[in-house]
PAZAPA-4460 file (N, C-alpha, C; in steps of 0.05 Angstrom, whole numbers, plus 32768, in hexadecimal, padded with zeros to 4 digits):
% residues 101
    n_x    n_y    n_z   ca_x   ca_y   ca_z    c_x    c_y    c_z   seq   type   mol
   7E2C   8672   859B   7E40   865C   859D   7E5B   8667   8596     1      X     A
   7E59   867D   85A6   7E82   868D   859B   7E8F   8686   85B0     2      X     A
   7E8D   8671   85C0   7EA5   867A   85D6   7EB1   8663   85D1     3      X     A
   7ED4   865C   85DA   7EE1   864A   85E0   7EE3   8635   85ED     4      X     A
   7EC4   8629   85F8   7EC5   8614   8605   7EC6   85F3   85F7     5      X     A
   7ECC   85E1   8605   7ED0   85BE   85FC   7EAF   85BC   85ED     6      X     A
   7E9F   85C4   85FD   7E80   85BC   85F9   7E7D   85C2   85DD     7      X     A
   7E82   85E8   85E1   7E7C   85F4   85BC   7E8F   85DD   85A5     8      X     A
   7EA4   85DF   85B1   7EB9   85D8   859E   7EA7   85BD   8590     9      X     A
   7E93   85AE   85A6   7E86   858F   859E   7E7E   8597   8580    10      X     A
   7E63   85B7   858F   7E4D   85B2   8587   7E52   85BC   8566    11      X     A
   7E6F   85D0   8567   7E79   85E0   854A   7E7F   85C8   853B    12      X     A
   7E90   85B7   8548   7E90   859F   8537   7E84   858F   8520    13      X     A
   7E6D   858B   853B   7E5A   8572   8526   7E41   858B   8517    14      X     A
   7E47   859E   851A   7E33   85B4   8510   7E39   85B5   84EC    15      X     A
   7E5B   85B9   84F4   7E6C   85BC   84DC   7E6E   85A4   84D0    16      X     A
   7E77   8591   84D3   7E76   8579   84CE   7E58   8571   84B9    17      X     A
   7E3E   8579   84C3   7E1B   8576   84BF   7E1E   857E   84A8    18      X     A
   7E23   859B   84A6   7E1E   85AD   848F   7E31   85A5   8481    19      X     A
   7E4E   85A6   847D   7E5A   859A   8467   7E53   8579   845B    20      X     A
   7E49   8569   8469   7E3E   8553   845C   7E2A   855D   8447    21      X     A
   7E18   8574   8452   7DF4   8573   8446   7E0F   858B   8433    22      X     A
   7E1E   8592   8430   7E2C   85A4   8418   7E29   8596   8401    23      X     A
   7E3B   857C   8405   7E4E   856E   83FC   7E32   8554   83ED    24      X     A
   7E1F   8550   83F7   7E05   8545   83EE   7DFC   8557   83DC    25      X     A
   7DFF   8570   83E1   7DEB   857E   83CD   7DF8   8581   83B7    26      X     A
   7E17   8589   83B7   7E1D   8591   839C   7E35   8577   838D    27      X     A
   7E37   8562   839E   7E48   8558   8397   7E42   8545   8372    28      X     A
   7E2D   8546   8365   7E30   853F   8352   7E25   8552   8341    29      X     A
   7E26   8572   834D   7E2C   858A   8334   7E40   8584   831D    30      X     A
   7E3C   8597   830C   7E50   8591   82FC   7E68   85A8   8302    31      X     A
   7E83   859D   82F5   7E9D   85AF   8304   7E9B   85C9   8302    32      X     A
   7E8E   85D8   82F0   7E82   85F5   82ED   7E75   8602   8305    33      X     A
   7E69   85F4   830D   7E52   85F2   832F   7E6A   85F4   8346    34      X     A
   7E68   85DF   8345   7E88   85D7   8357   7E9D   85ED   835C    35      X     A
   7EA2   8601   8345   7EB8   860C   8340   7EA9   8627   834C    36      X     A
   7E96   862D   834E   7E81   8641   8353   7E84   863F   836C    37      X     A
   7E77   862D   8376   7E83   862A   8397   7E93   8628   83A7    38      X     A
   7EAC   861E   8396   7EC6   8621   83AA   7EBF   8603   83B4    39      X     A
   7EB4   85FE   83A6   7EAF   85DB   83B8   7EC8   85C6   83C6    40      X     A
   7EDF   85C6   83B4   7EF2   85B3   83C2   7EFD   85CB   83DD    41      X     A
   7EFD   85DF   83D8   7F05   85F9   83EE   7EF0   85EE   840A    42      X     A
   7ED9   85EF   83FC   7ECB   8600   8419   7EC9   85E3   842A    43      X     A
   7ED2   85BF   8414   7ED3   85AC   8423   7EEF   85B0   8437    44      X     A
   7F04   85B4   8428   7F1B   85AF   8433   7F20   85CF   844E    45      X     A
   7F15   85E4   8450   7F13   85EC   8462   7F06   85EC   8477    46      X     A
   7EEB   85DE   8479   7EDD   85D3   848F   7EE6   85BD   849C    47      X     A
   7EF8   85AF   8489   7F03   8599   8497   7F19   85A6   84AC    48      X     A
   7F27   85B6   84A3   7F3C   85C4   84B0   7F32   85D4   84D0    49      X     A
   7F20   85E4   84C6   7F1A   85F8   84DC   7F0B   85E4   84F6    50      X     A
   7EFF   85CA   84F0   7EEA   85BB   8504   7F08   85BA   8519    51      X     A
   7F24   85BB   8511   7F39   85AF   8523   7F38   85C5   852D    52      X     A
   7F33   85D6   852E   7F3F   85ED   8542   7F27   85FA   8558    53      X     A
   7F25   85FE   8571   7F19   860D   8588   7F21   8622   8594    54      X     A
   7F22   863A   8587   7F21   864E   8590   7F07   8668   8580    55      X     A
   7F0B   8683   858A   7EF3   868D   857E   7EFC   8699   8565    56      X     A
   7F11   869B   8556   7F18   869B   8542   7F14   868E   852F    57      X     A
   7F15   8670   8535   7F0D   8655   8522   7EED   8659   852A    58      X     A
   7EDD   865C   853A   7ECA   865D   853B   7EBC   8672   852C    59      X     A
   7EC7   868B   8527   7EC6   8695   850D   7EC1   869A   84F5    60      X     A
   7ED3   868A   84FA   7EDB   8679   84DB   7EC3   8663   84D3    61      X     A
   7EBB   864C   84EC   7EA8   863E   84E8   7E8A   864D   84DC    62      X     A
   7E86   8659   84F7   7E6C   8665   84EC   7E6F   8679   84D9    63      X     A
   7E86   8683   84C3   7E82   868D   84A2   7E84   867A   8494    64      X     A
   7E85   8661   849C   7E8D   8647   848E   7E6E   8634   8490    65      X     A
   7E62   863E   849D   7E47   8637   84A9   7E2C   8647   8494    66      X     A
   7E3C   8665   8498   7E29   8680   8487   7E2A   8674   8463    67      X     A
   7E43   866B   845F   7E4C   866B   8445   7E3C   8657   843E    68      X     A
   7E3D   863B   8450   7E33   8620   8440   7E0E   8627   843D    69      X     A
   7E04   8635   8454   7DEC   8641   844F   7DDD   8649   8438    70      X     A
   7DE9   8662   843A   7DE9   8675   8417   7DEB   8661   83FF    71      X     A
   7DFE   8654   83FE   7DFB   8641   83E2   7DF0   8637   83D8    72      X     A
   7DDC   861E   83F3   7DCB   8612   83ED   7DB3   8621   83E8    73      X     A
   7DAD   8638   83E9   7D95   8645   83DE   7D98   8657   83C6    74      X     A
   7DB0   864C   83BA   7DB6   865C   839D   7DB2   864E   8380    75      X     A
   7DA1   8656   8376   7D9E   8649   835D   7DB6   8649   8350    76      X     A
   7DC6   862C   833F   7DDA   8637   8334   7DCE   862F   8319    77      X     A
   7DBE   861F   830D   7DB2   8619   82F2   7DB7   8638   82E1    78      X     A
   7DD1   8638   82D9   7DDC   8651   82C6   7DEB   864B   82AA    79      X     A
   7DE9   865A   8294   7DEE   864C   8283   7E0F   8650   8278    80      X     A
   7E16   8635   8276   7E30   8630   826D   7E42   863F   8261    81      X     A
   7E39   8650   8253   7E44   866D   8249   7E4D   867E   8251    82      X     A
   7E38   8683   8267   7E3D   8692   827B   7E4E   8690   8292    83      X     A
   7E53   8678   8292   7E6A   866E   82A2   7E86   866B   829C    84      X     A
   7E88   8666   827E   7E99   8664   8273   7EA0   8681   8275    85      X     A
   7E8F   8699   826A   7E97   86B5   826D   7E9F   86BB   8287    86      X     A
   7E9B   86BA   829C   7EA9   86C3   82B9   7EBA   86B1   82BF    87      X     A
   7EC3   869D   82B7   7EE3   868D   82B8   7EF5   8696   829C    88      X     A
   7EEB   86AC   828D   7EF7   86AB   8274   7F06   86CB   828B    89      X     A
   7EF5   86DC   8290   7EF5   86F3   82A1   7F06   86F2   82B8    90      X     A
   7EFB   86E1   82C7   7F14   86DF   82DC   7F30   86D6   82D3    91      X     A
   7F33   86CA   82BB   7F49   86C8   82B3   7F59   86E2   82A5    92      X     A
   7F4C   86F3   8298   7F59   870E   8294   7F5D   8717   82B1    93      X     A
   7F52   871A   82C1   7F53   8728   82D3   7F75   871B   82E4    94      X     A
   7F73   86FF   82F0   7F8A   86F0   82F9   7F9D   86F7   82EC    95      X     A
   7FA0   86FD   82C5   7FBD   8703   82B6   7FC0   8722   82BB    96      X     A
   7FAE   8734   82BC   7FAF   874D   82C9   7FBE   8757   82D7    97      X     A
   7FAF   8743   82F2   7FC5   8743   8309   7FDB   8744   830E    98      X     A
   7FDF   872B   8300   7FFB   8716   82F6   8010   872D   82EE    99      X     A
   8004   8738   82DF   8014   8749   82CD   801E   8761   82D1   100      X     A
   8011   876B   82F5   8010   878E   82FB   8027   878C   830D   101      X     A
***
């Protein structure tokens, strides 16, 4: 389904459209830790974006947007709070790092 036709453009649509609902069902009453793991308001607000566009670039984009919502749902996130707190404590040295070079 890579090419630039009206038909694909339907079928990318309501494909994209499918899977971000069954996303948005699965994790929508995670807690914001979960959420934040997934990129959840991201990976909503870019599927909304890319369904507007037909070409094989956006189609691209769809089907890694397709790969991504995939992978997630088969990832245990039941991890403990600590541990979460430690890789947002981490990425935050890392961001002032940056910040800083």
């Amino acid at each position: 389904m890579k090419t630039d036709s009206f038909e694909n453009f339907g079928r990318y649509k309501d494909l994209v459209n499918e899977k971000l609902n069954e996303f948005i069902l699965n994790f929508q009453n995670e807690p914001k830790s979960i959420k934040k793991l997934l990129h959840y308001q991201s990976v909503i607000n870019i599927s909304k974006e890319i369904i507007r566009f037909n070409n094989s670039e956006a189609n691209n984009l769809k089907d890694s947007m397709l790969e991504y919502m995939e992978i997630v749902k088969d990832i245990d996130y039941s991890i403990d709070k600590n541990k979460v707190t430690d890789i947002h404590d981490k990425q935050k040295k890392v961001w002032i790092y940056i910040k800083n070079t």
